[in-house]
C-alpha positions in Angstrom: 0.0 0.0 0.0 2.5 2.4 0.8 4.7 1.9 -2.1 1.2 2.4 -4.7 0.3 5.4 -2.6 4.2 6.9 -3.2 3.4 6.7 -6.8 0.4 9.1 -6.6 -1.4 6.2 -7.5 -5.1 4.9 -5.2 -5.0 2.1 -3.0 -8.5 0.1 -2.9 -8.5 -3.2 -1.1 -11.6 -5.6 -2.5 -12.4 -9.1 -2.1 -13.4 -8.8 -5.9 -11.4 -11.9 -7.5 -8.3 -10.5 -9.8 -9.5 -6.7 -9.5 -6.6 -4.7 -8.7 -6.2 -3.2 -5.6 -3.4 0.0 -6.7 -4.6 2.0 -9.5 -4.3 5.5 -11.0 -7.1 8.0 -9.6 -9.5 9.6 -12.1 -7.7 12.9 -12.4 -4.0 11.4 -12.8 -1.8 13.0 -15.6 -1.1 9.6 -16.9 -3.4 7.8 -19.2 -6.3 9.1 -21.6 -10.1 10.6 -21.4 -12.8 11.2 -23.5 -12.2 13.3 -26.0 -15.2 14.6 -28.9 -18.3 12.8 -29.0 -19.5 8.8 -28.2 -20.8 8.0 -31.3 -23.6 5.1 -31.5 -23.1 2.2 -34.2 -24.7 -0.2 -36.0 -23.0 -2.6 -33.0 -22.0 -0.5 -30.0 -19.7 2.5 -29.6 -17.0 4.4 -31.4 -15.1 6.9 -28.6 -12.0 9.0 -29.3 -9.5 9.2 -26.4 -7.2 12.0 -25.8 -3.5 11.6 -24.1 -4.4 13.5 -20.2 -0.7 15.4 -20.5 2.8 14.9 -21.7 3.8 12.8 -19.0 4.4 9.6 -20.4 5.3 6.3 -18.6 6.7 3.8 -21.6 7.3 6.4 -24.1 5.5 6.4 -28.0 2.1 7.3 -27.0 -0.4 8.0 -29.4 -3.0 10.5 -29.7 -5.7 10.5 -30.2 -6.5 6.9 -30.0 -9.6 5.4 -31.2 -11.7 3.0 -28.9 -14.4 1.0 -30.5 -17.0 -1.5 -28.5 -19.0 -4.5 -29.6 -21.9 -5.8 -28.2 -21.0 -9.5 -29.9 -23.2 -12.1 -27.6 -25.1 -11.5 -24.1 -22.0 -12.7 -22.7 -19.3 -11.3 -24.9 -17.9 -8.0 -25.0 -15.2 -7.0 -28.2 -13.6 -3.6 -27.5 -10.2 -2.6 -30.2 -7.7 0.3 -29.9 -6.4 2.1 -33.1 -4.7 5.0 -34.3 -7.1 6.6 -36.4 -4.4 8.7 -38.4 -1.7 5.8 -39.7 -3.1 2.6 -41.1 -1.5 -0.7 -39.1 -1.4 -4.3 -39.4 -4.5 -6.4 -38.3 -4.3 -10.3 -38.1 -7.0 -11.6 -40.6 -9.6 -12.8 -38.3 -13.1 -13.0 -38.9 -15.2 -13.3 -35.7 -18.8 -13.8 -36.3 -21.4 -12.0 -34.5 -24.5 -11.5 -34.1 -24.4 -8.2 -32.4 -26.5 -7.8 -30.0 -28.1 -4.7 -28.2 -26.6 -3.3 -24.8 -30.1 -4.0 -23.7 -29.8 -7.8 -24.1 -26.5 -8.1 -22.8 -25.4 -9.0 -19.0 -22.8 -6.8 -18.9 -22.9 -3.2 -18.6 -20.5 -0.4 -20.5 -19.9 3.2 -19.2 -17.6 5.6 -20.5 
């Protein structure tokens, strides 16, 4: 606890299986938020993130950064991470889906 709390960073104890207990607090300079609009689609959400600051901690950051989510099954969630602004590699993989609404799911999503 001490050493997370050193780092700025928030120390929450749970009993939550595999949650983490040290994490950065909302307003840290590290990290990205919301940036523009949530837009709806045809299969869940398209955000655009914006870098908080400068600060960086491994360098090569990229902003903005796009964050897409998928309403796939009631029980399956997809969610990808691109740079909008340089084209990159994506293994060929076709995932079929039947995309369903955030209403039939039983999970939640909150930006």
């Amino acid at each position: 606890q001490e050493v997370c709390e050193a780092r700025g960073c928030t120390w929450c104890a749970t009993d939550v299986p595999n949650a983490p207990w040290c994490f950065f607090p909302e307003d840290s300079p590290y990290g990205y938020s919301l940036g523009g609009r949530t837009e709806k689609t045809t299969k869940g959400w398209r955000v655009t993130l914006n870098k908080r600051q400068a600060l960086s901690l491994f360098g090569n950051d990229i902003s903005p950064v796009m964050l897409e989510v998928e309403f796939q099954t009631k029980d399956r969630l997809r969610f990808k991470l691109y740079d909008p602004n340089k084209q990159r590699f994506e293994v060929p993989l076709k995932i079929d889906s039947p995309g369903v609404t955030a209403e039939e799911a039983n999970y939640e999503v909150e930006f």
